[in-house]
N, C-alpha and C positions, 0 to 999 in steps of 0.2 A: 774396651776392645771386645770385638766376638771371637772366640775359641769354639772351631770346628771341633766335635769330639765324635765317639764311633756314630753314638744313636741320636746325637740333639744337639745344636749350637747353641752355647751360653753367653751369655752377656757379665765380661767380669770387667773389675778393677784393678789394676795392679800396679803399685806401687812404693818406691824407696828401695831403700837395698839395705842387707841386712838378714840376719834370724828372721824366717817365714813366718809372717801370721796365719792360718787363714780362718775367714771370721763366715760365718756362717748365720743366716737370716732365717725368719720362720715367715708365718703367716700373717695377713697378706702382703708381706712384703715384699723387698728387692733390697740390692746389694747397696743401693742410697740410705738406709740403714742407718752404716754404719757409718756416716763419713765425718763423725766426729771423734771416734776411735782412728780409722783411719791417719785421720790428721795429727793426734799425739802419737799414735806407733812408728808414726815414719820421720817427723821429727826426732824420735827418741833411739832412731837409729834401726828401724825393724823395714820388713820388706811386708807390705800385705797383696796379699790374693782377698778379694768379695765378690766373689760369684752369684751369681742372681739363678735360683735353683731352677730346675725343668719345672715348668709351669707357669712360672712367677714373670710379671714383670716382659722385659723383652727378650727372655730367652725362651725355645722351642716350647711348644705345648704340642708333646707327642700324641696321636692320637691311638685306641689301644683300649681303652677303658682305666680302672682306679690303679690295676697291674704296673700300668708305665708308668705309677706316681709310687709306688713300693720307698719305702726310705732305702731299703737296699740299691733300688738303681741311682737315685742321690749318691749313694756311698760309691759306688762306681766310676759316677761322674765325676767324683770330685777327686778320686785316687787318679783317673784318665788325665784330669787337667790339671793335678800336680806332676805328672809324667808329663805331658808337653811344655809346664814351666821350668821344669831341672829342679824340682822341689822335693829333696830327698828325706828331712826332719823338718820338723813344723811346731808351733803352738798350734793351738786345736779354742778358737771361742766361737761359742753355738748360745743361740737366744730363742725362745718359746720352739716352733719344728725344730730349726737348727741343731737346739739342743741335744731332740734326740737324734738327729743324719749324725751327729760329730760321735755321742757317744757310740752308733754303727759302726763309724769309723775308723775308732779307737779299736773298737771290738776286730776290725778288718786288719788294723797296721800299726800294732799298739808299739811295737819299738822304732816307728817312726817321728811321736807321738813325746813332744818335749811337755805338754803339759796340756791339760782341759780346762776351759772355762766356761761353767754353766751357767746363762743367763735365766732366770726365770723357773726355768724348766730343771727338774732334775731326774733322778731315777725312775723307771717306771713303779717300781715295785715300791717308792717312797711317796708316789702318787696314789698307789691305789691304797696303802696305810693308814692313808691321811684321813681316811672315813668319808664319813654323809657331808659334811661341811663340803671336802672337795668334787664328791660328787655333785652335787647342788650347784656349784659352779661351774661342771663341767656339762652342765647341760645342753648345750648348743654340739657338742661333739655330738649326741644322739641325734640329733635334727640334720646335722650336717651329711649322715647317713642315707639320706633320703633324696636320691636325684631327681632333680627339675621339684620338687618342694620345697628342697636347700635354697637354690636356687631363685627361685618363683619370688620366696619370701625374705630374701637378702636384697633381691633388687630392686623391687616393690617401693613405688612414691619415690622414685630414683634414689635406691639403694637405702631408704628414712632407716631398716632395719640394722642393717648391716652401721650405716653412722652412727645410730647409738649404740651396736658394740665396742666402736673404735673412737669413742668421745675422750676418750682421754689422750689419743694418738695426735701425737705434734703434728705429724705427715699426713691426717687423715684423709683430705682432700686430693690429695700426690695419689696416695695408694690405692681410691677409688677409681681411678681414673680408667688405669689400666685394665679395668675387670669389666668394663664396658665390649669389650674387643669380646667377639662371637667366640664362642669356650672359652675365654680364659676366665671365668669365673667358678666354672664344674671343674678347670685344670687343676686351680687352686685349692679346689676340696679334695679330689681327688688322693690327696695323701692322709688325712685322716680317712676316707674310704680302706684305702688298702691297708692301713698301719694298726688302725682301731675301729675295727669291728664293734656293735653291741658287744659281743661275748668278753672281749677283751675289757673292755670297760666297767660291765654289769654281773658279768660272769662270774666262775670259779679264778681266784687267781690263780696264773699262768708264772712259771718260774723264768726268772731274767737273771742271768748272771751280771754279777758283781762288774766292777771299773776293774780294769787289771792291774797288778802292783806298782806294773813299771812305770805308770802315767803319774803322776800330780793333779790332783782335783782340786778346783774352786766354786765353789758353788755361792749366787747371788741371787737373794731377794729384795725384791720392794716392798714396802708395805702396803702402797697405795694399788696393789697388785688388785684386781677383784675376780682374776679368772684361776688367782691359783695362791692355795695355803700354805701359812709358811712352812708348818713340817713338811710338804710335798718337796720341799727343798733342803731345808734344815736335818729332816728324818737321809736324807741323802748318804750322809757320809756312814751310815749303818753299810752300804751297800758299794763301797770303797774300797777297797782292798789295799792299796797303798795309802800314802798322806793324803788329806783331807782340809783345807780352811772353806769355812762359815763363813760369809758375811754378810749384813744386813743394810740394805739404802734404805733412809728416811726420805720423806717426803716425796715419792715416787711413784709412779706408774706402773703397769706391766712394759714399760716402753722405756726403760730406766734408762736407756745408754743416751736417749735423746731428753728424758725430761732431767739428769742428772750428769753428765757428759764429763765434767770436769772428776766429778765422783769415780764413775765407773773407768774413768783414764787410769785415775790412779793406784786403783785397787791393779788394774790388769798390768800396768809398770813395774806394779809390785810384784804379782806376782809371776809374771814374763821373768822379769831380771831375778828372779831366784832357783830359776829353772831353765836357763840358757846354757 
Protein backbone atom coordinates (compact mmCIF):
# COMPACT_ATOMS: atom_id res chain seq x y z
CA UNK A 1 0.00 0.00 0.00
CA UNK A 2 0.97 3.77 -0.17
CA UNK A 3 0.68 5.70 3.16
CA UNK A 4 0.06 9.46 2.59
CA UNK A 5 2.27 10.98 5.49
CA UNK A 6 2.69 15.00 6.21
CA UNK A 7 6.05 15.60 3.80
CA UNK A 8 6.30 12.23 1.46
CA UNK A 9 4.25 9.24 0.41
CA UNK A 10 5.68 5.68 1.32
CA UNK A 11 5.40 2.70 -0.17
CA UNK A 12 4.88 -0.03 2.86
CA UNK A 13 3.96 -3.40 3.60
CA UNK A 14 1.77 -4.46 6.13
CA UNK A 15 0.86 -7.50 7.34
CA UNK A 16 -0.60 -10.48 9.97
CA UNK A 17 -1.85 -9.40 13.06
CA UNK A 18 -0.31 -9.54 16.21
CA UNK A 19 2.82 -7.77 18.30
CA UNK A 20 4.11 -5.04 15.64
CA UNK A 21 7.31 -5.55 13.93
CA UNK A 22 8.57 -2.89 12.07
CA UNK A 23 11.56 -3.93 9.99
CA UNK A 24 13.41 -1.36 8.65
CA UNK A 25 15.84 -1.58 5.27
CA UNK A 26 19.07 0.46 4.40
CA UNK A 27 20.89 0.88 1.36
CA UNK A 28 20.01 0.46 -1.79
CA UNK A 29 17.15 -1.04 -0.93
CA UNK A 30 13.37 -1.39 -0.30
CA UNK A 31 10.90 -2.89 1.90
CA UNK A 32 11.31 -6.29 -0.66
CA UNK A 33 14.17 -6.83 1.72
CA UNK A 34 12.69 -8.22 4.00
CA UNK A 35 10.10 -10.54 2.74
CA UNK A 36 11.50 -13.61 4.05
CA UNK A 37 11.35 -12.23 7.56
CA UNK A 38 8.17 -11.07 6.77
CA UNK A 39 6.92 -14.41 5.95
CA UNK A 40 8.09 -16.22 9.33
CA UNK A 41 7.04 -13.17 11.66
CA UNK A 42 3.39 -13.35 10.49
CA UNK A 43 3.17 -16.97 10.48
CA UNK A 44 4.60 -16.93 13.96
CA UNK A 45 1.95 -14.73 14.95
CA UNK A 46 3.37 -10.92 14.63
CA UNK A 47 1.92 -8.05 12.48
CA UNK A 48 4.66 -6.39 10.32
CA UNK A 49 4.96 -2.75 8.94
CA UNK A 50 8.16 -2.46 5.92
CA UNK A 51 8.33 0.68 4.84
CA UNK A 52 10.38 1.60 1.85
CA UNK A 53 12.34 4.77 3.22
CA UNK A 54 11.96 8.41 1.53
CA UNK A 55 14.14 8.04 -1.25
CA UNK A 56 14.42 4.43 -1.79
CA UNK A 57 12.48 2.45 -4.02
CA UNK A 58 8.85 3.72 -4.97
CA UNK A 59 8.40 5.98 -2.31
CA UNK A 60 8.75 10.01 -2.48
CA UNK A 61 12.09 11.35 -3.34
CA UNK A 62 11.80 14.74 -1.67
CA UNK A 63 13.47 17.24 -3.29
CA UNK A 64 15.50 19.76 -0.92
CA UNK A 65 18.97 18.77 -1.18
CA UNK A 66 21.02 15.79 1.35
CA UNK A 67 18.64 17.82 4.48
CA UNK A 68 15.31 15.96 3.29
CA UNK A 69 17.46 12.66 3.61
CA UNK A 70 18.61 13.52 7.61
CA UNK A 71 18.03 10.02 9.36
CA UNK A 72 16.04 12.24 11.59
CA UNK A 73 13.32 12.92 9.00
CA UNK A 74 13.31 8.89 8.66
CA UNK A 75 12.64 8.97 12.29
CA UNK A 76 9.68 11.18 11.80
CA UNK A 77 8.45 9.22 9.03
CA UNK A 78 8.31 6.32 10.47
CA UNK A 79 6.85 7.65 14.16
CA UNK A 80 3.99 9.43 11.51
CA UNK A 81 3.19 6.01 9.95
CA UNK A 82 3.06 4.14 13.18
CA UNK A 83 0.52 6.86 14.10
CA UNK A 84 -1.63 6.20 11.03
CA UNK A 85 -1.38 2.38 11.59
CA UNK A 86 -2.58 2.34 15.61
CA UNK A 87 1.00 1.28 16.27
CA UNK A 88 1.48 2.13 19.82
CA UNK A 89 4.70 -0.63 21.09
CA UNK A 90 6.73 -2.21 18.40
CA UNK A 91 9.94 -4.51 18.06
CA UNK A 92 12.28 -2.24 16.31
CA UNK A 93 14.78 -4.52 13.34
CA UNK A 94 17.03 -2.14 11.38
CA UNK A 95 19.68 -3.71 8.75
CA UNK A 96 23.08 -1.61 7.28
CA UNK A 97 21.02 2.60 7.18
CA UNK A 98 17.99 0.98 8.90
CA UNK A 99 20.06 0.16 11.55
CA UNK A 100 21.05 3.28 12.36
CA UNK A 101 16.99 5.35 11.56
CA UNK A 102 15.86 2.55 14.22
CA UNK A 103 18.53 3.27 16.66
CA UNK A 104 17.19 7.28 16.05
CA UNK A 105 14.14 5.91 16.77
CA UNK A 106 14.62 4.22 19.80
CA UNK A 107 16.53 7.36 20.72
CA UNK A 108 12.93 9.34 19.76
CA UNK A 109 10.50 6.67 21.61
CA UNK A 110 12.42 4.41 23.69
CA UNK A 111 9.39 3.22 26.02
CA UNK A 112 7.57 2.40 22.93
CA UNK A 113 10.36 0.29 21.92
CA UNK A 114 9.86 -3.70 22.91
CA UNK A 115 13.23 -4.51 21.69
CA UNK A 116 15.99 -3.68 18.80
CA UNK A 117 17.48 -5.74 16.36
CA UNK A 118 20.69 -4.81 14.80
CA UNK A 119 21.45 -6.18 11.45
CA UNK A 120 24.82 -5.49 10.21
CA UNK A 121 25.31 -2.24 11.44
CA UNK A 122 25.80 -1.39 15.00
CA UNK A 123 26.66 1.67 17.22
CA UNK A 124 28.23 4.45 15.71
CA UNK A 125 30.95 4.88 18.22
CA UNK A 126 31.51 0.93 17.89
CA UNK A 127 32.30 1.78 14.36
CA UNK A 128 34.56 4.38 14.54
CA UNK A 129 36.69 1.88 17.48
CA UNK A 130 36.86 -0.61 15.23
CA UNK A 131 40.07 1.32 13.56
CA UNK A 132 41.98 1.33 9.98
CA UNK A 133 40.57 -2.08 9.15
CA UNK A 134 37.00 -0.53 9.19
CA UNK A 135 37.92 2.41 7.90
CA UNK A 136 39.58 0.89 4.81
CA UNK A 137 36.18 -0.57 4.09
CA UNK A 138 34.40 2.18 4.55
CA UNK A 139 35.75 3.92 1.81
CA UNK A 140 33.02 4.32 -0.67
CA UNK A 141 31.22 6.46 2.19
CA UNK A 142 33.90 9.27 1.30
CA UNK A 143 33.39 8.99 -2.49
CA UNK A 144 29.72 8.88 -1.81
CA UNK A 145 30.17 12.49 -0.53
CA UNK A 146 30.73 13.90 -3.68
CA UNK A 147 27.70 14.78 -5.90
CA UNK A 148 27.26 13.98 -9.62
CA UNK A 149 31.03 12.04 -9.10
CA UNK A 150 29.13 9.60 -6.73
CA UNK A 151 27.05 9.43 -9.15
CA UNK A 152 28.93 9.70 -12.53
CA UNK A 153 30.88 6.61 -11.21
CA UNK A 154 28.23 4.32 -9.70
CA UNK A 155 26.35 4.49 -12.97
CA UNK A 156 29.14 4.30 -15.46
CA UNK A 157 29.03 0.99 -18.10
CA UNK A 158 25.45 0.74 -16.85
CA UNK A 159 25.93 0.81 -13.13
CA UNK A 160 29.50 -1.97 -13.83
CA UNK A 161 30.59 0.22 -10.53
CA UNK A 162 27.97 0.19 -8.24
CA UNK A 163 27.33 -4.20 -9.43
CA UNK A 164 30.56 -4.98 -8.19
CA UNK A 165 29.77 -3.39 -4.81
CA UNK A 166 26.45 -5.24 -4.62
CA UNK A 167 28.10 -8.81 -6.06
CA UNK A 168 27.18 -10.55 -3.23
CA UNK A 169 23.42 -9.13 -3.16
CA UNK A 170 20.78 -11.90 -4.03
CA UNK A 171 18.50 -8.76 -5.29
CA UNK A 172 21.20 -7.25 -7.05
CA UNK A 173 19.53 -6.77 -10.39
CA UNK A 174 15.81 -5.85 -8.55
CA UNK A 175 17.71 -3.16 -6.65
CA UNK A 176 19.38 -1.58 -9.78
CA UNK A 177 16.66 -1.09 -11.48
CA UNK A 178 15.09 1.49 -9.64
CA UNK A 179 18.17 3.97 -9.41
CA UNK A 180 17.82 4.35 -13.06
CA UNK A 181 14.69 6.82 -12.47
CA UNK A 182 16.01 10.76 -12.84
CA UNK A 183 17.28 11.43 -8.96
CA UNK A 184 16.65 8.57 -7.41
CA UNK A 185 20.21 7.60 -7.37
CA UNK A 186 21.60 11.15 -5.56
CA UNK A 187 18.07 10.43 -3.47
CA UNK A 188 19.71 7.36 -2.32
CA UNK A 189 22.91 8.79 -1.27
CA UNK A 190 21.73 11.54 -0.03
CA UNK A 191 21.56 10.05 3.64
CA UNK A 192 25.02 9.29 4.12
CA UNK A 193 25.31 12.99 2.65
CA UNK A 194 23.57 14.41 5.50
CA UNK A 195 24.17 11.75 8.32
CA UNK A 196 28.21 11.40 7.63
CA UNK A 197 29.97 14.08 6.81
CA UNK A 198 34.12 13.54 6.08
CA UNK A 199 34.35 14.99 9.55
CA UNK A 200 32.20 12.43 11.12
CA UNK A 201 33.89 9.66 9.64
CA UNK A 202 37.69 10.94 9.58
CA UNK A 203 37.49 13.51 12.17
CA UNK A 204 37.67 13.90 15.87
CA UNK A 205 35.20 11.51 17.38
CA UNK A 206 31.97 12.89 18.20
CA UNK A 207 30.08 11.49 21.37
CA UNK A 208 26.72 9.33 20.69
CA UNK A 209 24.96 8.35 23.48
CA UNK A 210 24.51 4.75 24.61
CA UNK A 211 20.98 2.40 23.56
CA UNK A 212 18.75 3.20 26.50
CA UNK A 213 18.13 0.61 29.39
CA UNK A 214 14.61 0.09 28.67
CA UNK A 215 15.24 -1.39 25.14
CA UNK A 216 16.71 -5.11 24.58
CA UNK A 217 19.47 -5.14 21.97
CA UNK A 218 20.53 -7.73 19.40
CA UNK A 219 23.06 -7.16 17.56
CA UNK A 220 24.01 -9.53 14.12
CA UNK A 221 26.97 -10.12 12.17
CA UNK A 222 27.99 -11.99 9.13
CA UNK A 223 31.15 -13.02 8.41
CA UNK A 224 31.07 -12.88 4.73
CA UNK A 225 30.36 -9.20 5.61
CA UNK A 226 33.17 -7.23 3.57
CA UNK A 227 31.82 -3.61 4.32
CA UNK A 228 31.90 -4.02 7.88
CA UNK A 229 34.16 -5.40 10.97
CA UNK A 230 32.96 -7.60 13.24
CA UNK A 231 33.96 -5.53 16.43
CA UNK A 232 32.03 -2.59 14.65
CA UNK A 233 29.21 -4.86 15.85
CA UNK A 234 30.44 -7.22 18.53
CA UNK A 235 32.41 -3.77 20.25
CA UNK A 236 28.40 -2.80 20.18
CA UNK A 237 27.13 -4.02 23.42
CA UNK A 238 30.00 -1.58 25.20
CA UNK A 239 27.68 1.04 24.19
CA UNK A 240 24.20 -0.58 25.58
CA UNK A 241 23.03 0.31 28.52
CA UNK A 242 20.50 -2.34 29.06
CA UNK A 243 20.71 -6.25 27.90
CA UNK A 244 22.63 -6.89 25.28
CA UNK A 245 23.00 -10.59 22.91
CA UNK A 246 25.86 -11.17 20.24
CA UNK A 247 25.34 -13.03 17.63
CA UNK A 248 27.37 -14.32 14.82
CA UNK A 249 26.07 -15.79 10.98
CA UNK A 250 28.38 -18.07 9.18
CA UNK A 251 28.51 -18.21 5.85
CA UNK A 252 27.02 -14.84 4.97
CA UNK A 253 26.91 -11.77 3.35
CA UNK A 254 26.39 -8.21 4.44
CA UNK A 255 22.69 -9.18 3.10
CA UNK A 256 22.44 -11.92 5.74
CA UNK A 257 18.62 -12.00 6.10
CA UNK A 258 18.38 -13.02 2.20
CA UNK A 259 21.58 -15.15 1.86
CA UNK A 260 20.71 -16.86 5.38
CA UNK A 261 16.85 -16.41 6.00
CA UNK A 262 16.05 -19.51 7.82
CA UNK A 263 19.07 -18.25 10.27
CA UNK A 264 18.12 -14.90 10.76
CA UNK A 265 14.27 -16.07 11.32
CA UNK A 266 15.33 -17.69 14.14
CA UNK A 267 17.55 -15.70 15.91
CA UNK A 268 14.71 -12.88 15.73
CA UNK A 269 11.74 -15.64 16.95
CA UNK A 270 13.94 -15.81 19.57
CA UNK A 271 14.48 -12.95 20.42
CA UNK A 272 10.91 -11.15 19.59
CA UNK A 273 9.25 -14.01 21.88
CA UNK A 274 11.61 -13.03 24.88
CA UNK A 275 10.65 -9.63 24.81
CA UNK A 276 6.81 -9.50 24.02
Amino acid sequence: MRVELSDVTLEVEVSGEGPAVLLVHGFPDSHHLWRHQVAALTAAGYRCVAPTLRGFGASDRPEGGPEAYHPAKHVGDLLELLARLDVERFHLVGHDWGSGVAQGLVHAAADRVRSLSLLSVGHLTANLDAGWEQRQRSWYMLLFQFAGVAEDWLARDDFAHLRAMLAEHPDAEAVIEPLRAPGALTAALNIYRAALPPEALFGPRRAVPPLPEAVPVMGVWSTGDRFLTEYSMSGTGEHVAGSWRYERIEEAGHWLQLDRPEKVNELLLSFLGKNS
